[in-house]
N, CA, C and O atoms as CSV, one atom per row, in Angstrom:
chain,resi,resn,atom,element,x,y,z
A,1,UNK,N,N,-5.275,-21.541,23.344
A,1,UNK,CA,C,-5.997,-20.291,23.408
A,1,UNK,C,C,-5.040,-19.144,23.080
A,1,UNK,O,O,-3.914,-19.086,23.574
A,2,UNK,N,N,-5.506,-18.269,22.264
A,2,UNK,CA,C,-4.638,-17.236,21.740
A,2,UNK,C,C,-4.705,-15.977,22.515
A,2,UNK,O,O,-5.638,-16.011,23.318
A,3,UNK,N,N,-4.182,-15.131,22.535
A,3,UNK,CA,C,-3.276,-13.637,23.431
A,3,UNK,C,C,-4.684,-13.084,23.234
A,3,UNK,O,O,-5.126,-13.329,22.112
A,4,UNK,N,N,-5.619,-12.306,24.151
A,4,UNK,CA,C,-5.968,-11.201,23.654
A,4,UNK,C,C,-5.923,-10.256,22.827
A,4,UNK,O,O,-4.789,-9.778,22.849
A,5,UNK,N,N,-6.704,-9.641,21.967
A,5,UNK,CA,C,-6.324,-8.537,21.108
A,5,UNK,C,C,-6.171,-7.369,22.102
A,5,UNK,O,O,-7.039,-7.239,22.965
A,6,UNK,N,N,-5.240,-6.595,22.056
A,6,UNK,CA,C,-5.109,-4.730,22.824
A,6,UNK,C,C,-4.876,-3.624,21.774
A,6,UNK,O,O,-4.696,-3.758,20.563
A,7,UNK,N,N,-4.910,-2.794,22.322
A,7,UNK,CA,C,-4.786,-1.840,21.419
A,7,UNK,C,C,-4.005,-1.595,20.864
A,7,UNK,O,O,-4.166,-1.190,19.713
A,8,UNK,N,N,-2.885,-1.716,21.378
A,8,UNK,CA,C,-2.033,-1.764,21.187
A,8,UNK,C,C,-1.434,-2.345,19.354
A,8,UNK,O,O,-0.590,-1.914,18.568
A,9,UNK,N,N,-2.503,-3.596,19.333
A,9,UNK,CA,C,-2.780,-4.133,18.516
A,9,UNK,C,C,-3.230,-3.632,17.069
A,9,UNK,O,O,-2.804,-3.675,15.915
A,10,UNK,N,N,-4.389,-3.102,17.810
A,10,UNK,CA,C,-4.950,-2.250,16.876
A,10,UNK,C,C,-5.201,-1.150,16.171
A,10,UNK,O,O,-6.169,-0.786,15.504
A,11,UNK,N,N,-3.683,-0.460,16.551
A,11,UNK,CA,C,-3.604,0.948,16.624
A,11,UNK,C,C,-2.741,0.427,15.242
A,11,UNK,O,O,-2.989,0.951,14.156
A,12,UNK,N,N,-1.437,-0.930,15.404
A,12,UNK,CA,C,-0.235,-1.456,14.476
A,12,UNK,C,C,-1.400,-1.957,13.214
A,12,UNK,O,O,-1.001,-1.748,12.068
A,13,UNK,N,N,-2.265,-2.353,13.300
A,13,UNK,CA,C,-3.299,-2.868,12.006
A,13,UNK,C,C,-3.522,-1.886,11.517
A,13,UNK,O,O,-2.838,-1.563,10.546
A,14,UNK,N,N,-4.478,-1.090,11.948
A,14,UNK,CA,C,-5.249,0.120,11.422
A,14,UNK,C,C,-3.772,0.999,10.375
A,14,UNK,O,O,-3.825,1.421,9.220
A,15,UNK,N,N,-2.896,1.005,11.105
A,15,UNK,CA,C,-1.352,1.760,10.566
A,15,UNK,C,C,-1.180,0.884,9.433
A,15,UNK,O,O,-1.417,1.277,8.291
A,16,UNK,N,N,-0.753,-0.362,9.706
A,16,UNK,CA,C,-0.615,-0.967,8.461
A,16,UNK,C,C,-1.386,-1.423,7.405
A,16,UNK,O,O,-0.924,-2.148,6.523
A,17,UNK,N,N,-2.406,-1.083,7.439
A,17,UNK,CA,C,-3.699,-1.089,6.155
A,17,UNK,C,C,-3.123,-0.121,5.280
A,17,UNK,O,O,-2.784,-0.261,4.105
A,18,UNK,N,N,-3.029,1.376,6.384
A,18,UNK,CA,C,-3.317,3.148,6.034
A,18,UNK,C,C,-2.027,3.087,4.879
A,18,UNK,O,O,-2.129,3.455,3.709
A,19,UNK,N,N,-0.718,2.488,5.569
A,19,UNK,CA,C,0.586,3.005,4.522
A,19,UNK,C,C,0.309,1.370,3.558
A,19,UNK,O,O,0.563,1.585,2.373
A,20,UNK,N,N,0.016,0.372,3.720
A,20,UNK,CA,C,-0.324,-0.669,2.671
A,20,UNK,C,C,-1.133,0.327,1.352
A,20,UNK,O,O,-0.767,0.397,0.179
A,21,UNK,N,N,-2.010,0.845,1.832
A,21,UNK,CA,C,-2.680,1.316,0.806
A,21,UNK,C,C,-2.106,2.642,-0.071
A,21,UNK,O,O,-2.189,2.871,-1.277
A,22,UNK,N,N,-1.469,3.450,1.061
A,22,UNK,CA,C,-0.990,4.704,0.399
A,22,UNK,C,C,-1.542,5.663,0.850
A,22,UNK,O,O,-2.551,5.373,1.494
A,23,UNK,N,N,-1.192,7.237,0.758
A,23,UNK,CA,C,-1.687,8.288,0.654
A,23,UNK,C,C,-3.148,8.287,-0.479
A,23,UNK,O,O,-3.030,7.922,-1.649
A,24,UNK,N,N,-4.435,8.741,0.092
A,24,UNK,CA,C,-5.298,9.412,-0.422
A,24,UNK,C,C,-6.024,7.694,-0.843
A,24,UNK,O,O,-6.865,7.862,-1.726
A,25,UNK,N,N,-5.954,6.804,-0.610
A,25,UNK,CA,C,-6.651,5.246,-0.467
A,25,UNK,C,C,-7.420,5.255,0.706
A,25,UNK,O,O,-6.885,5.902,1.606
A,26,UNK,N,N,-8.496,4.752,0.990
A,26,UNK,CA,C,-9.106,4.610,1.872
A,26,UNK,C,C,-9.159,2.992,2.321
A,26,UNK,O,O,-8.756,2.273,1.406
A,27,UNK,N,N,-9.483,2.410,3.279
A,27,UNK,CA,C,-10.223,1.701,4.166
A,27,UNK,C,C,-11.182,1.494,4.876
A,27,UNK,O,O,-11.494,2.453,5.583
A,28,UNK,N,N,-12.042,0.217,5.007
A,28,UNK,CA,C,-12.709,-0.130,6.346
A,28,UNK,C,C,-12.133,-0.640,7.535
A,28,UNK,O,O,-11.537,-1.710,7.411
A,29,UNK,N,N,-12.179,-0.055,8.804
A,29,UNK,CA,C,-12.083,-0.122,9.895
A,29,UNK,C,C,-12.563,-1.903,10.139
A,29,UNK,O,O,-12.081,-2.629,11.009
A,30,UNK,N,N,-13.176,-2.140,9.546
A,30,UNK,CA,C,-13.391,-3.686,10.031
A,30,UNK,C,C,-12.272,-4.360,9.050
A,30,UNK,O,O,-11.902,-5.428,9.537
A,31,UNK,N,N,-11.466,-3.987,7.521
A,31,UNK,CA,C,-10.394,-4.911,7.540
A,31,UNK,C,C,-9.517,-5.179,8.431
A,31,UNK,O,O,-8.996,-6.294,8.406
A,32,UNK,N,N,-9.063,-4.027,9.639
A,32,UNK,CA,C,-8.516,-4.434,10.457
A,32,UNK,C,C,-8.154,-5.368,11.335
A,32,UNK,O,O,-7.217,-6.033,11.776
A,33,UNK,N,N,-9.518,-5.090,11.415
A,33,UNK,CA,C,-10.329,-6.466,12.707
A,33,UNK,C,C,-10.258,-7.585,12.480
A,33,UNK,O,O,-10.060,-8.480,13.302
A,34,UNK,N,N,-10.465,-7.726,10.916
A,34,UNK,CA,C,-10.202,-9.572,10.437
A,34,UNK,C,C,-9.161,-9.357,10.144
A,34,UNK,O,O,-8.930,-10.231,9.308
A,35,UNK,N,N,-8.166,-8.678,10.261
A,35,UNK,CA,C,-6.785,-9.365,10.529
A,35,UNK,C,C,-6.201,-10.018,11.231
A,35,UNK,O,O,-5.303,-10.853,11.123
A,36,UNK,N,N,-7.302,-9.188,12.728
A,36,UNK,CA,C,-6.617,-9.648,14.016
A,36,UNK,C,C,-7.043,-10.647,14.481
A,36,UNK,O,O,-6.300,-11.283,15.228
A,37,UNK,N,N,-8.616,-11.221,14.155
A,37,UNK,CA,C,-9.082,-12.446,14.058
A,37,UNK,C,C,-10.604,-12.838,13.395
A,37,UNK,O,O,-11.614,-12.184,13.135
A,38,UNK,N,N,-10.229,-14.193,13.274
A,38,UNK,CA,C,-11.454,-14.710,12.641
A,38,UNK,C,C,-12.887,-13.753,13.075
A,38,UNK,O,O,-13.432,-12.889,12.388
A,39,UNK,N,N,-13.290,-14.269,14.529
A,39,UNK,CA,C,-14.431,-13.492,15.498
A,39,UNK,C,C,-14.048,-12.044,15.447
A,39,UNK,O,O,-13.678,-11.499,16.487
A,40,UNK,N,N,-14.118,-11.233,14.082
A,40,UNK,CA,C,-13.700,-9.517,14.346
A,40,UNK,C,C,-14.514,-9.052,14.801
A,40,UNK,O,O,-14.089,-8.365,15.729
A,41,UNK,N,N,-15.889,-8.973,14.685
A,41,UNK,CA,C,-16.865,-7.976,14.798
A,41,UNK,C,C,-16.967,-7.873,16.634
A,41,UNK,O,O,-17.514,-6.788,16.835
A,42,UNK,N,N,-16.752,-8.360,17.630
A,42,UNK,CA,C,-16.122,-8.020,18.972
A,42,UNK,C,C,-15.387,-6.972,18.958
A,42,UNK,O,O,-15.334,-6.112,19.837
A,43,UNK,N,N,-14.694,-7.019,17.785
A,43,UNK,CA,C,-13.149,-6.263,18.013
A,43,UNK,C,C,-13.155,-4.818,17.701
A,43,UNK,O,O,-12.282,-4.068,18.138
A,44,UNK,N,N,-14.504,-4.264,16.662
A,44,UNK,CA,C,-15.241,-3.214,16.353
A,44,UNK,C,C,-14.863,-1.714,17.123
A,44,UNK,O,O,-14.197,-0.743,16.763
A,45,UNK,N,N,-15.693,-2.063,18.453
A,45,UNK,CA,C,-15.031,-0.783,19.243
A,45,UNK,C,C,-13.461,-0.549,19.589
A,45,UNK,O,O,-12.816,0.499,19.592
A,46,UNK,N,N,-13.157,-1.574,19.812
A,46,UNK,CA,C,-11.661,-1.642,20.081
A,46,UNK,C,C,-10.919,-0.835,19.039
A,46,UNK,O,O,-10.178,0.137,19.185
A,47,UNK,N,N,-11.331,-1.528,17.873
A,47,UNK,CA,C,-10.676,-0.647,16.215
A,47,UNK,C,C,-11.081,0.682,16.547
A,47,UNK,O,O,-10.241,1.527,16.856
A,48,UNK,N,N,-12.389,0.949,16.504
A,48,UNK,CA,C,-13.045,2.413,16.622
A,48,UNK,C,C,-12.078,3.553,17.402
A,48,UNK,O,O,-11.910,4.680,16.936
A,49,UNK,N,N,-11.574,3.172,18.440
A,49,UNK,CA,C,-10.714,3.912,19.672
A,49,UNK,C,C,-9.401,3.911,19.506
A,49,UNK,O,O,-8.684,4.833,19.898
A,50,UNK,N,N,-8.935,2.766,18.847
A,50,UNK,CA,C,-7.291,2.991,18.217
A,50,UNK,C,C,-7.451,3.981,17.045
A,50,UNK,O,O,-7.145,5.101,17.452
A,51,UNK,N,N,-7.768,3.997,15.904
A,51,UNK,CA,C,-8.419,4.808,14.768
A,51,UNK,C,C,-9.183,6.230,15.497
A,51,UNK,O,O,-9.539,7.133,14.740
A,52,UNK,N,N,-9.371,6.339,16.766
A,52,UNK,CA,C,-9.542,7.766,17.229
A,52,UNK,C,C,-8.658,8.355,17.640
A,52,UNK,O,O,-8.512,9.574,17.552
A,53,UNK,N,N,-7.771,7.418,18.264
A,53,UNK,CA,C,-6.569,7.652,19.344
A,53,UNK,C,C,-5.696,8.384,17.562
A,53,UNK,O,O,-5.466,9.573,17.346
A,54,UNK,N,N,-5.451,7.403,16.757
A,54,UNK,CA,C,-4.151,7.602,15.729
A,54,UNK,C,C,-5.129,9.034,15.084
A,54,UNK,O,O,-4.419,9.890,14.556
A,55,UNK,N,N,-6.409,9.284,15.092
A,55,UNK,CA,C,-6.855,10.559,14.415
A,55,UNK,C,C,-6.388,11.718,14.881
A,55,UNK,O,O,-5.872,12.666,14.289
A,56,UNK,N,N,-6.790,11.412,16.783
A,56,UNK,CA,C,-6.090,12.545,17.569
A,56,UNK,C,C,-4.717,12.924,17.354
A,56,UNK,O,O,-4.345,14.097,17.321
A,57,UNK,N,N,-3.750,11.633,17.167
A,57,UNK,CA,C,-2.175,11.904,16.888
A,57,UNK,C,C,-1.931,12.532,15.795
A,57,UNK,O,O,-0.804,12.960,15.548
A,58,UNK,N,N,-3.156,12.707,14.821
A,58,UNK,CA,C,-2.520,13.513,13.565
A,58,UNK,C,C,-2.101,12.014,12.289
A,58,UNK,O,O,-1.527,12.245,11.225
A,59,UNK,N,N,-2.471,10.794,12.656
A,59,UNK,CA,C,-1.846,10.152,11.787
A,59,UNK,C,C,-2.862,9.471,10.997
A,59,UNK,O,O,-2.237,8.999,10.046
A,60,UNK,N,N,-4.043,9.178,10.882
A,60,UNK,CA,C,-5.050,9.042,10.591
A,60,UNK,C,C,-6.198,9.870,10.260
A,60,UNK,O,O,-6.380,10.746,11.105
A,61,UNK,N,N,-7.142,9.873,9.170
A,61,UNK,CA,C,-8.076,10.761,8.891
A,61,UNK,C,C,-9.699,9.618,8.984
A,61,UNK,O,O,-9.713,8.707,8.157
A,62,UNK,N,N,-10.615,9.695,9.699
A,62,UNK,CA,C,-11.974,9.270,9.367
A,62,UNK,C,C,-12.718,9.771,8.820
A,62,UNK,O,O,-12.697,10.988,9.009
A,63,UNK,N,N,-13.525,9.395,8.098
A,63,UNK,CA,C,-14.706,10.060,7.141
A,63,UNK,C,C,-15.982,9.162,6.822
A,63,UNK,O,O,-16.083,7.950,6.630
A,64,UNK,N,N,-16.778,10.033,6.833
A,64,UNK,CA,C,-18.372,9.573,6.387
A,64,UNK,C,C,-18.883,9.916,5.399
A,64,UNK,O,O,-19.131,11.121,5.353
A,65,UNK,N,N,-19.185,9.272,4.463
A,65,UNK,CA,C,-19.709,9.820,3.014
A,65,UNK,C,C,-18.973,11.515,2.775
A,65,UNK,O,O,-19.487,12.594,2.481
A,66,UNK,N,N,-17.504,11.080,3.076
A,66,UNK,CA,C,-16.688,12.162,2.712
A,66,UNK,C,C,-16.174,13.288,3.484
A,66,UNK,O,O,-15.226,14.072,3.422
A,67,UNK,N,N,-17.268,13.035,4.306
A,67,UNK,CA,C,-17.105,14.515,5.673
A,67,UNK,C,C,-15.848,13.710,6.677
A,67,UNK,O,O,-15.619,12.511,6.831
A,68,UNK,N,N,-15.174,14.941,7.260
A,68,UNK,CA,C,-14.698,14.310,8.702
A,68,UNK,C,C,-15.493,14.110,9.666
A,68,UNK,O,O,-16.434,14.858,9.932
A,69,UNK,N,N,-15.225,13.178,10.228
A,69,UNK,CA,C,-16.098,12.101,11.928
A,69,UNK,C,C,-15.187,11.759,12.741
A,69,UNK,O,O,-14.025,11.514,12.415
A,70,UNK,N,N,-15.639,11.714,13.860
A,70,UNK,CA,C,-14.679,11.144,15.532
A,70,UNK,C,C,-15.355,10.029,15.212
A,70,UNK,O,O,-16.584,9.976,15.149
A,71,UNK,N,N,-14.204,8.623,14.888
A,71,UNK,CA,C,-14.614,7.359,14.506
A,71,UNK,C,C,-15.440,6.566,15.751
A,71,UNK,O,O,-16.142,5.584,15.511
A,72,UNK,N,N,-15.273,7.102,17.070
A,72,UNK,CA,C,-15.878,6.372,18.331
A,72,UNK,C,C,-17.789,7.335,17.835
A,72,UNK,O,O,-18.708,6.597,17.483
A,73,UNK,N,N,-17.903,8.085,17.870
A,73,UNK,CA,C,-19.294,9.018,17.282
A,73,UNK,C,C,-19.822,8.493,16.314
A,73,UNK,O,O,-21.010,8.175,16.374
A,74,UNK,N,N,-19.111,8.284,15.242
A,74,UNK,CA,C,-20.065,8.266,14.208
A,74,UNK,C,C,-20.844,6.925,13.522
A,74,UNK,O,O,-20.331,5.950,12.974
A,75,UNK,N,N,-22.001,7.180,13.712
A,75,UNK,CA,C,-22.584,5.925,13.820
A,75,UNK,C,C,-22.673,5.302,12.214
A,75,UNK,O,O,-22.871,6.078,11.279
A,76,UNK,N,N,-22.551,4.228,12.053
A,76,UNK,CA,C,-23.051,3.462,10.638
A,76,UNK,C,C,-21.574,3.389,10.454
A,76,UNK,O,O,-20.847,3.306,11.444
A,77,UNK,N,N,-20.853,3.427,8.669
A,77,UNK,CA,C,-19.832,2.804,7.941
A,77,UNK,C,C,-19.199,4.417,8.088
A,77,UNK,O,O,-19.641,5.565,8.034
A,78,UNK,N,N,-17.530,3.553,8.365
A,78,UNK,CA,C,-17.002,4.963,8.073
A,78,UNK,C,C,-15.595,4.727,7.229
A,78,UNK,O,O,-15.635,3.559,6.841
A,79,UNK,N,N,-14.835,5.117,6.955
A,79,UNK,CA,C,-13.054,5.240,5.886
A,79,UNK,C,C,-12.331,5.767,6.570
A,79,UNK,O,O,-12.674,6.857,7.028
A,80,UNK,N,N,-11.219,5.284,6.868
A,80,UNK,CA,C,-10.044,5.855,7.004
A,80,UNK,C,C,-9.050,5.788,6.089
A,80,UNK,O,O,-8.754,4.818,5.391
A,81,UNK,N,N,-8.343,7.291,6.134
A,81,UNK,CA,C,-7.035,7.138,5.285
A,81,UNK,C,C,-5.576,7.894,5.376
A,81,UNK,O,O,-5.643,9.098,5.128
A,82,UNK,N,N,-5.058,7.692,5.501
A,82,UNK,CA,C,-3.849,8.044,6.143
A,82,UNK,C,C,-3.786,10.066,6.133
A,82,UNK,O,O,-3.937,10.750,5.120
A,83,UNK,N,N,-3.524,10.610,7.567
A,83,UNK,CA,C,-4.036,11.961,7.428
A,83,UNK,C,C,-3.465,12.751,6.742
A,83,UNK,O,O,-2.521,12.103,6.292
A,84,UNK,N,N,-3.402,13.828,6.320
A,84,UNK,CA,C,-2.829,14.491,5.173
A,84,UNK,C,C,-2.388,15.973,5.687
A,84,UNK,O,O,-1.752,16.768,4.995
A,85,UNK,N,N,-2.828,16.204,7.001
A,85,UNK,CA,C,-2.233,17.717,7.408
A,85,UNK,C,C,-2.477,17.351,9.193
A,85,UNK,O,O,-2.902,16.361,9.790
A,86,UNK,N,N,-1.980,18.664,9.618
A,86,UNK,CA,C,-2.030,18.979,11.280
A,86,UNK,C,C,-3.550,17.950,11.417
A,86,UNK,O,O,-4.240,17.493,10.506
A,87,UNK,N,N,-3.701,17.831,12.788
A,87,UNK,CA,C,-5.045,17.031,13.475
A,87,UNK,C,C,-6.013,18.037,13.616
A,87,UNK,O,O,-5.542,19.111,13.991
A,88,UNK,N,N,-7.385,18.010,13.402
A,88,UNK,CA,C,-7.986,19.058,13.717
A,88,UNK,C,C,-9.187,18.586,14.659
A,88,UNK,O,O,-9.612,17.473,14.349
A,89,UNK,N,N,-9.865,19.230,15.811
A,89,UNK,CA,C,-10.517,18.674,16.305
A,89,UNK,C,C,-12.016,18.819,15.654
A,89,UNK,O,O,-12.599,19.627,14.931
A,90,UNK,N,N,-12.312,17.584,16.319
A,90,UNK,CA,C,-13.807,17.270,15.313
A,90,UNK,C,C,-15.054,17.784,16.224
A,90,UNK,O,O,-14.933,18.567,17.166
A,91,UNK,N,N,-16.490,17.102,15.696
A,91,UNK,CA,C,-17.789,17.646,16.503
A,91,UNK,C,C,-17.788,16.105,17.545
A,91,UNK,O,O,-18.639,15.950,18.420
């Protein structure tokens, strides 16, 4: 039986997608998740809250058909991509 996933976890995935890809590349929040395992879609909120946590830090950007979103809020498909200025707070 394998370790739990933590956030810890998922804060180091979500990071290493963001600089894998580069400045101004985007992602889905669920490649993360199947990194961390087969059964990802459990792992969903978990991603959602690391990817809020790294938005709040300023190191991450989320978006919805282009707009900024608080990735735990916004409901349906969203992108992240590595943030590009100060953190700003969202709705």
């Amino acid at each position: 039986m394998g370790r739990a996933v933590g956030l810890s976890d998922a804060r180091a995935a979500l990071m290493a997608l963001a600089q894998e890809r580069g400045a101004g590349k985007s992602f889905c929040p669920s490649e993360a998740a199947r990194r961390l395992s087969a059964d990802w879609r459990p792992l969903m909120p978990l991603i959602r809250k690391a990817a809020a946590e790294l938005q709040s830090a300023g190191a991450l950007q989320a978006t919805q058909k282009g707009q900024p979103v608080h990735p735990e809020r916004a409901r349906g498909p969203i992108r992240l991509t590595l943030a590009s200025g100060p953190a700003r707070p969202l709705p």
